[in-house]
C-alpha positions in Angstrom: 298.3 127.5 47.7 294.9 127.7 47.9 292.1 124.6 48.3 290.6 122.6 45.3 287.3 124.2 44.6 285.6 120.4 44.2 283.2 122.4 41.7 282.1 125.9 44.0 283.5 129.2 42.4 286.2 130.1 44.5 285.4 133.9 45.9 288.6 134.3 47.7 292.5 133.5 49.4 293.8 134.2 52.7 296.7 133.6 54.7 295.0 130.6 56.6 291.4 130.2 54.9 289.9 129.8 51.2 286.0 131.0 50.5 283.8 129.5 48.0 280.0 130.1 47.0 277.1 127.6 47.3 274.4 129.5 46.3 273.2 132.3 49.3 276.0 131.1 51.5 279.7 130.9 51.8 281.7 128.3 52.3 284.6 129.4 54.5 287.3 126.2 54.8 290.5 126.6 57.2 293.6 125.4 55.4 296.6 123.8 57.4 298.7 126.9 56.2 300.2 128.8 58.9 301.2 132.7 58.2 303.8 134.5 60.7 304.3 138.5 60.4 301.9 138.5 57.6 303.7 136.0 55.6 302.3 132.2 54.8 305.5 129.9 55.5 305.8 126.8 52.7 305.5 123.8 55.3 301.8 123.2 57.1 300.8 122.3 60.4 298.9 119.1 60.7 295.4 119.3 61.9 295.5 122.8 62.3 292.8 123.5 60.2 290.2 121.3 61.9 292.0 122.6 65.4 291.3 126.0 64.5 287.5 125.4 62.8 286.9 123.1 66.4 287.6 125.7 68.5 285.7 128.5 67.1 282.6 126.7 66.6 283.2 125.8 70.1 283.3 129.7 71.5 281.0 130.9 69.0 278.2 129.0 71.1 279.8 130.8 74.0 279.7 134.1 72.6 276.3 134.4 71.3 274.6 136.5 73.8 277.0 138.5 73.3 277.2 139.2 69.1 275.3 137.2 66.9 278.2 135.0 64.2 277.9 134.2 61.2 277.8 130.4 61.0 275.1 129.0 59.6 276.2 124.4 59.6 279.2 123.1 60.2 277.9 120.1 58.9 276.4 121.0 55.7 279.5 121.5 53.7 280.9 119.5 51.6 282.5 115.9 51.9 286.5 117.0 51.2 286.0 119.9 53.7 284.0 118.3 56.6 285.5 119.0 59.7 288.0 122.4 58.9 285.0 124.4 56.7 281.9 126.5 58.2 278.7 127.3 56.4 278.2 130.8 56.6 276.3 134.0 55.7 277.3 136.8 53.6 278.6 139.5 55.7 280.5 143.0 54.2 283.7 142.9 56.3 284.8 145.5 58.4 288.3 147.2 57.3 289.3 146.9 61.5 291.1 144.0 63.0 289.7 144.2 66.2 292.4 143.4 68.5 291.9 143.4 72.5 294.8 143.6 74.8 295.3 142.2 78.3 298.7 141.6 79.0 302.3 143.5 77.8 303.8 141.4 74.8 304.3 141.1 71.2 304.3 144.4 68.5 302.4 146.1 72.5 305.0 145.5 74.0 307.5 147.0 71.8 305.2 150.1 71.2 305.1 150.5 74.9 308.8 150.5 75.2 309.1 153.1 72.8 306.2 155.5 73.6 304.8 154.5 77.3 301.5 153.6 74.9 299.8 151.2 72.8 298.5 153.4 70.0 296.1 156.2 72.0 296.4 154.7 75.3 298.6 155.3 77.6 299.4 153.1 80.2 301.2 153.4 83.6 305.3 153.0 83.6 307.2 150.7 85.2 305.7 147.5 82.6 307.9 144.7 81.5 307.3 141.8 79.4 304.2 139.8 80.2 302.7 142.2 82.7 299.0 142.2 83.0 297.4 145.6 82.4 295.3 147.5 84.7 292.3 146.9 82.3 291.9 145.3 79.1 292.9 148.0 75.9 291.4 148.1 72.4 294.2 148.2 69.8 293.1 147.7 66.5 295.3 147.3 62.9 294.2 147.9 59.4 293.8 144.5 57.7 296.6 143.3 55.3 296.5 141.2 52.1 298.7 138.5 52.0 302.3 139.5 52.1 301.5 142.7 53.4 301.2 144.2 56.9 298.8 145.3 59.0 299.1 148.8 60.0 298.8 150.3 63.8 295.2 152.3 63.9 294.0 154.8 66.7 290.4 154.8 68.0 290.2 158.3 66.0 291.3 156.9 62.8 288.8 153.5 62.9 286.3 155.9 63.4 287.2 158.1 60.2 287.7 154.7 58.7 283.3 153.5 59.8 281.9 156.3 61.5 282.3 156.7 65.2 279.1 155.2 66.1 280.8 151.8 64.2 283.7 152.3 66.2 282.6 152.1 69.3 280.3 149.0 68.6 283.4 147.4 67.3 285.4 148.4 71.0 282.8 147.2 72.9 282.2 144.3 71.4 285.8 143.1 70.7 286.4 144.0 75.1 283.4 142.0 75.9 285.0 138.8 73.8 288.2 139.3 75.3 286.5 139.3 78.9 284.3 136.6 78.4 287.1 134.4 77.2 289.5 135.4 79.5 287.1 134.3 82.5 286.0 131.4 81.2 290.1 130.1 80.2 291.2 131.4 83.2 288.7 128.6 84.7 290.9 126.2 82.5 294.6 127.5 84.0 294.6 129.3 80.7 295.3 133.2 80.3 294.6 135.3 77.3 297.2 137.6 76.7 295.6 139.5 73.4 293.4 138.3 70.7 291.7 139.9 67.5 288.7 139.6 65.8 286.5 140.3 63.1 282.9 141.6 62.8 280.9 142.1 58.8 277.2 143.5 58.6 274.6 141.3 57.0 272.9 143.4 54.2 270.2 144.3 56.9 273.4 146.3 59.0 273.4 143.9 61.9 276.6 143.3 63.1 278.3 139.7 63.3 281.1 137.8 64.6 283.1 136.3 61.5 286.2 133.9 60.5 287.7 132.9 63.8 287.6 133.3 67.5 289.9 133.0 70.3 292.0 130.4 68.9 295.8 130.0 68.6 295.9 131.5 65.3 294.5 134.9 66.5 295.4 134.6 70.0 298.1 134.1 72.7 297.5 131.4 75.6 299.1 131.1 78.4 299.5 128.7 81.2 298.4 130.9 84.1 301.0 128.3 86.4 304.0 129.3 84.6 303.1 133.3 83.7 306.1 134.7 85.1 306.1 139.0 83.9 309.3 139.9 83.1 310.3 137.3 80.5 308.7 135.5 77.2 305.8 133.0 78.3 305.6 130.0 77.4 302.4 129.6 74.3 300.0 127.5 73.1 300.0 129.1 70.1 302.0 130.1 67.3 304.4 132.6 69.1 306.5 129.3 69.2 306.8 129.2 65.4 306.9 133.2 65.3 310.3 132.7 67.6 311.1 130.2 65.5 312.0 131.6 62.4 313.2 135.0 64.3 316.2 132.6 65.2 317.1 132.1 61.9 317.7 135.6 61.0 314.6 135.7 58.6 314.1 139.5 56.9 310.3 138.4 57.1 309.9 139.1 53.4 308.4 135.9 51.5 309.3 133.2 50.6 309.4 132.8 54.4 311.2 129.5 56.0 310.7 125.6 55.7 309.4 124.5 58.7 311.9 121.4 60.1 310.0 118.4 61.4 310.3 118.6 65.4 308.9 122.5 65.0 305.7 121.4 62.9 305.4 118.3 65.4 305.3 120.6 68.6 303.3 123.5 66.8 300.8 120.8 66.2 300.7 119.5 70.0 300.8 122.7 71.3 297.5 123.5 69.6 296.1 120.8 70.4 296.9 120.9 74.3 295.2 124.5 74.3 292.1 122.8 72.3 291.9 120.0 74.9 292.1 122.3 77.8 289.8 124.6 77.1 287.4 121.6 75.6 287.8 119.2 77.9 287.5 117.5 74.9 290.0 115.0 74.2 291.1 115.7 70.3 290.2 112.8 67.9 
C-alpha cells in the first residue's frame, strides 16, 4: 500500500518508500512497511519509517566528504510526512545495488559454501558463519521491482551494465561507506556485517548517495560483545523478522506472512536500540 499523495503527483512505489514531486525536487517518504527476500509482509513496524529516515540523515552528515547525497531539507516537507520524508534532488538511478561485505553471512555465506566465493572473489577456506573477512568485498545485485529478486552481479557484468569507469566509482565508493561506518560503529560496540547502497547522477553526471544509508533496513548490526563466528548473530536489524517467517515454512512468494504482535514489538526495539547506540540519541 502506498502513502496518500496529500495533493503531490505520486512518481513512484517501493518496497519501503513512496516518491512524489514538488516542483524541481522529490519528495522521498519512508513508509513503516517492511519487505523480507524481496517481498513487502502485510503487518508494519512501528516507527520504522522515522527510525530509518533518523538514521540516514544522521550518517549522511558523516559521509559527506566522502560522496556528496542527495538530500536537499528534511524539514521542508510536508506536514503528514515530517519526520520519515527527505527533500531531495533528482538523480537518474544506478541499475547496481551496491552492496559491501565484511563478515561471512546471509545469501555470502551460502555462496561461499557452495563455490569458496562471493560472486568474482574468492576468498580463503576454512570460513564459517559470521567470520570476518580478510578485507572488506564488493558484491553487488541487480535491483528488483517489488516481488521480484535481485540477481547476483560480477564486477565484469556491472561494468557491461555502466561502463567500467562507473564501476569502479561505484566499488570505491560503496568500500569507503562500509569502512567509514564500520569504524565509527565499531566505536559504539556495533559491527557491520554487510550493507548496500545506492548512488544516481544529477543531470550534470556527478555522482550521489541516494535513498538510505547504513540503517537496519539495508544493513546487519551486530553487537561486537556477543559476535561469536561459527553460529547466527544476534541483529539489530531485520534478520530477526527474516528468521522469523523462515520458521514458518514460508515459500517466500507473496502474500508473505502476518506479523504476530511480540515479533513487530521486538523488531521495533531492536531498531531502535541500534538507532540509540549509534546516536547516542535517546529516541523520542
Amino acid at each position: 500500500m502506498s502513502e496518500p499523495s496529500f495533493g503531490l503527483p505520486h512518481v513512484y512505489s517501493g518496497k519501503v518508500r513512496d516518491i512524489f514531486e514538488d516542483g524541481d525536487d522529490l519528495i522521498l517518504v519512508a513508509s513503516d512497511r517492511i519487505s523480507v527476500y524481496d517481498v513487502v509482509l502485510p503487518t508494519p513496524i512501528p516507527d520504522k519509517g522515522r527510525i530509518l529516515t533518523a538514521l540516514s540523515l544522521w550518517w549522511f552528515e558523516r559521509l559527506a566528504d566522502l560522496v556528496p547525497n542527495h538530500v536537499i531539507s528534511s524539514t521542508d516537507v510536508p506536514e503528514p510526512f515530517r519526520g520519515r520524508a527527505i527533500r531531495c534532488r533528482r538523480l537518474s538511478m544506478l541499475p547496481v545495488e551496491c552492496i559491501a561485505r565484511g563478515y561471512l553471512t546471509g545469501s555470502g555465506l551460502a555462496e561461499y559454501t557452495r563455490t569458496g566465493r562471493i560472486r568474482d572473489v574468492a576468498l580463503p577456506p576454512g570460513l564459517v558463519e559470521g567470520s570476518r573477512l580478510p578485507e572488506p568485498v564488493f558484491t553487488p545485485t541487480s535491483k528488483a521491482t517489488t516481488g521480484e529478486h535481485d540477481a547476483p552481479m560480477t564486477f565484469a557484468e556491472v561494468a557491461a551494465t555502466v561502463g567500467e569507469e562507473t564501476a569502479e566509482e561505484l566499488r570505491r565508493i560503496t568500500l569507503e561507506i562500509y569502512r567509514r561506518g564500520s569504524e565509527i560503529a565499531a566505536e559504539r560496540g556495533i559491527l557491520i556485517a554487510d550493507t548496500k547502497v545506492e548512488l544516481g547522477r544529477t543531470a550534470d553526471g556527478t555522482l550521489m548517495l541516494a535513498d538510505e544509508v547504513l540503517t537496519p533496513d539495508s544493513s546487519r548490526f551486530w553487537p561486537a560483545d556477543a559476535w561469536q563466528p561459527g553460529r547466527p548473530q544476534y541483529a539489530f536489524d531485520k534478520q530477526y523478522v527474516r528468521d522469523w517467517v523462515a520458521s514458518t515454512g514460508w515459500d517466500r512468494r507473496p502474500p508473505g506472512p502476518e506479523l504476530p504482535d511480540e515479533v513487530v514489538e521486538a523488531t521495533r526495539q531492536r531498531y531502535i536500540e541500534v538507532y540509540e547506540r549509534l546516536t547516542g540519541d535517546r529516541w523520542r
